[in-house]
Structures are given as structure tokens and as C-alpha cells.
RODO-2510 file (C-alpha; in nm, 4 decimals, decimal comma):
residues 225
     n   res          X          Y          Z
     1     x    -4,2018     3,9830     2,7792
     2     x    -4,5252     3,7658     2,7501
     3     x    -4,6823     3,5712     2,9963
     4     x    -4,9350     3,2679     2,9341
     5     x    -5,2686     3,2919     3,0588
     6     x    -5,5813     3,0392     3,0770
     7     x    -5,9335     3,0699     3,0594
     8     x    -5,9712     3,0393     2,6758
     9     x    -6,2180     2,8288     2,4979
    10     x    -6,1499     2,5267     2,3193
    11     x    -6,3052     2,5561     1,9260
    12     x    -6,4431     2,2650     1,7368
    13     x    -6,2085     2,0398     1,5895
    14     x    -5,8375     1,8751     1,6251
    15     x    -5,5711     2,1315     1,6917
    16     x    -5,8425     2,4477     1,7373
    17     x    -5,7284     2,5459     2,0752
    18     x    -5,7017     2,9332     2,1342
    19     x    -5,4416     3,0152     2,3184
    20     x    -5,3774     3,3486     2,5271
    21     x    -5,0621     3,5348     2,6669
    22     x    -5,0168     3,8875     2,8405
    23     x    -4,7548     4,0789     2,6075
    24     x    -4,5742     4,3447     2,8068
    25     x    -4,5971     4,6377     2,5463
    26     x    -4,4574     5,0227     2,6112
    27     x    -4,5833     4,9604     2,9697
    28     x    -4,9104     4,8023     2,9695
    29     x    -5,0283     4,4772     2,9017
    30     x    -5,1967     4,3552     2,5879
    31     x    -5,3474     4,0585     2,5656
    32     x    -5,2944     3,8374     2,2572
    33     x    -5,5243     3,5387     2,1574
    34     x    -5,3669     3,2873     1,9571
    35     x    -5,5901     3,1289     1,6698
    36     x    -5,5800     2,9236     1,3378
    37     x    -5,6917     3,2248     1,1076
    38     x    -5,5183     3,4944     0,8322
    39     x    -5,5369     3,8257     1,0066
    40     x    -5,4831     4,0539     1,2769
    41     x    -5,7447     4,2520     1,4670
    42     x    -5,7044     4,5101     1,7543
    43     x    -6,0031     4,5492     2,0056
    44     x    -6,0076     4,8331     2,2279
    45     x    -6,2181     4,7239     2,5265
    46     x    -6,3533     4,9062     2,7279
    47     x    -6,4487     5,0590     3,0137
    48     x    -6,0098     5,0880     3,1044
    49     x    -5,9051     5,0959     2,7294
    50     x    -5,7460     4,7627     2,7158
    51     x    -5,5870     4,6523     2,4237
    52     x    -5,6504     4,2746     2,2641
    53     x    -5,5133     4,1508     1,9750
    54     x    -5,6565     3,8268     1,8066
    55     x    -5,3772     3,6878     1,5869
    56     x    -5,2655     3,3995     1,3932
    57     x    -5,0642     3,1203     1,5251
    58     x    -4,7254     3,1601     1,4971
    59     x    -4,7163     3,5328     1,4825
    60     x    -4,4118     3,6565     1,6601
    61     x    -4,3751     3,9090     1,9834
    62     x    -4,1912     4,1646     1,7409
    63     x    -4,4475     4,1314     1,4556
    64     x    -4,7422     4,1914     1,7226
    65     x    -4,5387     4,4888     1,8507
    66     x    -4,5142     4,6432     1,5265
    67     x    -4,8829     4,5772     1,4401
    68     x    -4,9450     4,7494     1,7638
    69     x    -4,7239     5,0448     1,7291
    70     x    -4,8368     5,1653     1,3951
    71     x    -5,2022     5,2089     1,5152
    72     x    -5,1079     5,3991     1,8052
    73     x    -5,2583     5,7108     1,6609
    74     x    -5,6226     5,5479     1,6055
    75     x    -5,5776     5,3718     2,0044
    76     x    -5,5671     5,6921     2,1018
    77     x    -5,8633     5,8057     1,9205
    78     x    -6,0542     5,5075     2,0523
    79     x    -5,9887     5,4775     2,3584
    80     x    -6,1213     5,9260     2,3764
    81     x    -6,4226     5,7826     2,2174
    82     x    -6,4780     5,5195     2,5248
    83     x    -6,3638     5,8148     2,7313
    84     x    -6,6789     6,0038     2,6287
    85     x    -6,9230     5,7718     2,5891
    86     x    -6,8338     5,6759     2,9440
    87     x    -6,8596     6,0216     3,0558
    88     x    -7,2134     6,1126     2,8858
    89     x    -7,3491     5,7560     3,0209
    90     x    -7,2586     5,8889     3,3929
    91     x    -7,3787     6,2445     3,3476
    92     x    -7,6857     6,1267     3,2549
    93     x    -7,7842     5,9585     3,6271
    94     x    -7,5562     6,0807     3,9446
    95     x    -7,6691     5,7747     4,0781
    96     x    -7,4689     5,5840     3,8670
    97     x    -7,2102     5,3541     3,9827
    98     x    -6,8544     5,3385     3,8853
    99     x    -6,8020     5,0455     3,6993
   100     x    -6,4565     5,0514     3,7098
   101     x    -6,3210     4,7570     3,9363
   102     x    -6,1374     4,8649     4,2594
   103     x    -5,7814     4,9450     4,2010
   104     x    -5,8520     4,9827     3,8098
   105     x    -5,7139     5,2574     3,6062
   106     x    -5,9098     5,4301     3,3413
   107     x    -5,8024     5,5610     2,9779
   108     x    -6,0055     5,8853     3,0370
   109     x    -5,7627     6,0653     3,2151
   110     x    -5,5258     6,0009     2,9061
   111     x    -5,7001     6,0726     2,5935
   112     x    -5,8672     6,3753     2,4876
   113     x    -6,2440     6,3468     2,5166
   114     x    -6,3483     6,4067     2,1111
   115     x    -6,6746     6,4927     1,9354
   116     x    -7,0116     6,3433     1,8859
   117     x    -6,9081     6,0235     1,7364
   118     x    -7,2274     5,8177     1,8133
   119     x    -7,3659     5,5946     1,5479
   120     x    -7,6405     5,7991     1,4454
   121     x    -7,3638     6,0737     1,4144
   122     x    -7,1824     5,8300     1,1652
   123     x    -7,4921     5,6940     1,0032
   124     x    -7,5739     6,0964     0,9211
   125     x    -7,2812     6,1650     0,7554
   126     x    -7,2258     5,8692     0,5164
   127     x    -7,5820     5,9210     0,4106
   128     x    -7,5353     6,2662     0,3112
   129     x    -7,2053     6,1708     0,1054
   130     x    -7,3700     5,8978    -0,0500
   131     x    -7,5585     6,0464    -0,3466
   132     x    -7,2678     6,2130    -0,4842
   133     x    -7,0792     5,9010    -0,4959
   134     x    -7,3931     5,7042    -0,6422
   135     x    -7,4081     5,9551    -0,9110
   136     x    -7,0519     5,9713    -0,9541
   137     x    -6,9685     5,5872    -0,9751
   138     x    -7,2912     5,4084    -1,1122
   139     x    -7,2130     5,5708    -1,4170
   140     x    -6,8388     5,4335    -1,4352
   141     x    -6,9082     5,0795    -1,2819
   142     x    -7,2570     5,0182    -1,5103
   143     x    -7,3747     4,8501    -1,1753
   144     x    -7,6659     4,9847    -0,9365
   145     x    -7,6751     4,8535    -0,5978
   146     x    -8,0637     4,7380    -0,5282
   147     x    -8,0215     4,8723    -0,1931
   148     x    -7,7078     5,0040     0,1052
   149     x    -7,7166     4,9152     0,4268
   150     x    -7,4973     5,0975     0,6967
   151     x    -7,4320     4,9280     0,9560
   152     x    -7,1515     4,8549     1,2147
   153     x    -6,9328     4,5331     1,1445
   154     x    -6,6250     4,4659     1,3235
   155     x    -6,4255     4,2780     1,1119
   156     x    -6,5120     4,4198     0,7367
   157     x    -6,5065     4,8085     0,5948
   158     x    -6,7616     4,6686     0,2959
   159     x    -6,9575     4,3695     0,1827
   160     x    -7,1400     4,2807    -0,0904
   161     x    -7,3732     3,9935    -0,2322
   162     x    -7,3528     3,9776    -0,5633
   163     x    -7,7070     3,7544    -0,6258
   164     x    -7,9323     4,0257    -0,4626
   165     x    -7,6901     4,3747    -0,6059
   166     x    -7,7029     4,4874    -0,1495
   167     x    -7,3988     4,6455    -0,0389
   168     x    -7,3176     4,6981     0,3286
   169     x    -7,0634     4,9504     0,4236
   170     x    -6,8995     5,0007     0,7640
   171     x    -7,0418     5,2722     0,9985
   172     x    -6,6973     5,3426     1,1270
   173     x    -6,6014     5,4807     0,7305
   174     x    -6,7551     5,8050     0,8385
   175     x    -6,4735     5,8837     1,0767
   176     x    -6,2164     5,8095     0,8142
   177     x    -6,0879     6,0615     0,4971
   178     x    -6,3692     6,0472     0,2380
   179     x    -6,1242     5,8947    -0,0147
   180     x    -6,1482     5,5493     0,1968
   181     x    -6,5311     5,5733     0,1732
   182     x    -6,5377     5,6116    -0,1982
   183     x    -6,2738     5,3511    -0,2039
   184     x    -6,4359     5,0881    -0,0337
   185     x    -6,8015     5,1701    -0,2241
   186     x    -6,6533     5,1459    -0,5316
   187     x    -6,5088     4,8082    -0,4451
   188     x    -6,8096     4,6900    -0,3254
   189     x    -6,9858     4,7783    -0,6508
   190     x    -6,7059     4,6249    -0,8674
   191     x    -6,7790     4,2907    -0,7117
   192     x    -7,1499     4,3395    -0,8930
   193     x    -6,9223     4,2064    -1,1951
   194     x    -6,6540     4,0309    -1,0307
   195     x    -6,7389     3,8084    -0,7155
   196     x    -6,3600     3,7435    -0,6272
   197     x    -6,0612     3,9419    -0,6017
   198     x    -5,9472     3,8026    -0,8449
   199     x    -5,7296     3,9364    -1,2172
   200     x    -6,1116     4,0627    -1,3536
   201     x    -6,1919     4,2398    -1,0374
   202     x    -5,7956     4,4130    -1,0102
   203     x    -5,8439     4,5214    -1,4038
   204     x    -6,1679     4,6482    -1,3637
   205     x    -6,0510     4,8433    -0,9878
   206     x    -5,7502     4,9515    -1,1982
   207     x    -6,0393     5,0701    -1,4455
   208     x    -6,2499     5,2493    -1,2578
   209     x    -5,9685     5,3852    -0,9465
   210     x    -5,6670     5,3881    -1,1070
   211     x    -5,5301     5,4601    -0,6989
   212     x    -5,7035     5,2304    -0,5491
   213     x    -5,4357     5,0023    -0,3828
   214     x    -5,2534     5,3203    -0,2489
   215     x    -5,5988     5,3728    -0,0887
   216     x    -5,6457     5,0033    -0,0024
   217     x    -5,3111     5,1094     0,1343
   218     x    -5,4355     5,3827     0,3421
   219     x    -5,7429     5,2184     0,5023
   220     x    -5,5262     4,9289     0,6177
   221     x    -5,3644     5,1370     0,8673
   222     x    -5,6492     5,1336     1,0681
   223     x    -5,8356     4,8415     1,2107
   224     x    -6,2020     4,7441     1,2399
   225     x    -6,3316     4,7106     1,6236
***
């Protein structure tokens, strides 16, 4: 069941209107914005735990409900990391309001409330994986980054410009299996030889990770917030 909604903006251009809809999902609403672009991405928003989906035109009701469905397992991790950010930001001032609107319901009740998961937290532990895989991979690619920057990016794991040899990788990797963190370096570093995704830069992956689109696999089961 979906219901149409207003308030979204108008983009630049002929024919760039976003549209949005309520979609009635496993009993709660999710709202779905309608653009012109490739992919799918699910935002957990907080302070409730609200889901949003951004998602191209056309896609249908049963397609978003499948996209949905699968990442049920990382909502629910989400939405305990809101949970506990939440929680430490009150603790640290009873005088703190509730910034929950009247009436509203919040996630926190719902999820487990997990570890440290803080940014610094995340920054830590990528840093201390990262000189094994420099030494491990520099050596196979032939490449050395000039510098890696970790940083949080909600719509990429990885990113690389080729002209200055920086990588960026995803803060959010640390909370994933190691093997997606050495995936995604090591296809960062590839594109040091091959800008594109291109036949060169799926020989030399193929190379170099002989696995690596079962692990491209794995890490798209999870979405970037």
C-alpha cells in the first residue's frame, strides 16, 4: 500500500521532479523518494529509526520491498547504534530534553543497544589493519597510494583519484568482515592503473583477488548511510 506525499523539492532541469510516497512495509511506513538516478540507498534516520529509501524512477513496490527485506539484519544494527548514541547523548545532561515529538515512538525499545561504535572507534580499528594490508597488497598491485584518508561517506565504501595516487575508504568498513576492507582497498589501488571499471581493471581484480566479485558480492548486502 503506498500513499503519495508532498513537500519534495523540485531539481534543476525538465522532468527532475522528486517525487515521494509512504510505502506500508511489515507494519511501518517507509518513505520512498522517487528520482532520475541508478541506485538504491537506505537511510536510517534518526532519532525514531525511520526508514527512507531514495530510488530510481520506475522502481516497483515489490522491488523496494525486497531491497528492504534483505537488509533487515543491518536496520536492526542501525537503528541499536541510534539507540545508543541517543542514550549516551542524554546521560550525559539530565537536563536534557526529549526530542522525540509527542506521540512518537522510538526504535530503542526494539533493538539491542551495541558497542562503542563511534567514529573514532572505527577510525582506530581500520588504522591498525591497515599496515598489514599495505604490506600485503603494494607488493601485488606495484601501486603505492601517496596518502589514505578515512573518512565517513554515505554513498561510496572507497574512492580513489588516480592523478594524485589518494585513496579514501569508508569509516563504516570497520564494522564490516575484514575481507570487505581488503576488498574494497585493493580496488581502490587497482584503479592506480585502471581509472574505469572497465575489461583492464576486471583482469587485473581477477589478478590480484581472484574472489573479488563474490566479495563485491558480499559488501553489496549492506548499504552506505
Amino acid at each position: 500500500m503506498t500513499k503519495t506525499i508532498g513537500g519534495c523539492r523540485r531539481g534543476r532541469g525538465a522532468g527532475s521532479t522528486v517525487k515521494c510516497r509512504l510505502l506500508e512495509l511489515d507494519g511501518e511506513e517507509v518513505l520512498v523518494i522517487s528520482k532520475r538516478i541508478k541506485n538504491v540507498y537506505l537511510r536510517v534516520k534518526p532519532p525514531e529509526g525511520r526508514l527512507e529509501v531514495t530510488a530510481p524512477v520506475g522502481l516497483s513496490d515489490k522491488q523496494l520491498e525486497e531491497f528492504v527485506r534483505a537488509r533487515r539484519v543491518w536496520i536492526g544494527r542501525t537503528r541499536g547504534r541510534i539507540c545508543t548514541s541517543i542514550s549516551e547523548i542524554a546521560g550525559a545532561s539530565n537536563d536534557s530534553a526529549d526530542d522525540r515529538k509527542p506521540g512518537g515512538k522510538s526504535r530503542c525499545g526494539d533493538e539491542p543497544q551495541g558497542k562503542d561504535r563511534s567514529e573514532d572507534r572505527a577510525r582506530r580499528i581500520i588504522e591498525e589493519r591497515l599496515p598489514r594490508l599495505v604490506e600485503t597488497w603494494v607488493p601485488v598491485v606495484g601501486k603505492r597510494p601517496t596518502a589514505i584518508t578515512l573518512r565517513h561517506m554515505k554513498t561510496r565504501w572507497g574512492s580513489c583519484t588516480p592523478s594524485t595516487g589518494r585513496i579514501r575508504l569508508n569509516t563504516e568498513l570497520a564494522w564490516l568482515d575484514p575481507e570487505l576492507l581488503e576488498y574494497v582497498f585493493v580496488h581502490e589501488l587497482t584503479h592506480l592503473h585502471a581509472h574505469g571499471h572497465g575489461t583492464l581493471f576486471q583482469e587485473l581484480m581477477t589478478r590480484y583477488m581472484p574472489d573479488w566479485r563474490q566479495r563485491r558480492k558480499r559488501l553489496n548486502q549492506y548499504v552506505v548511510i
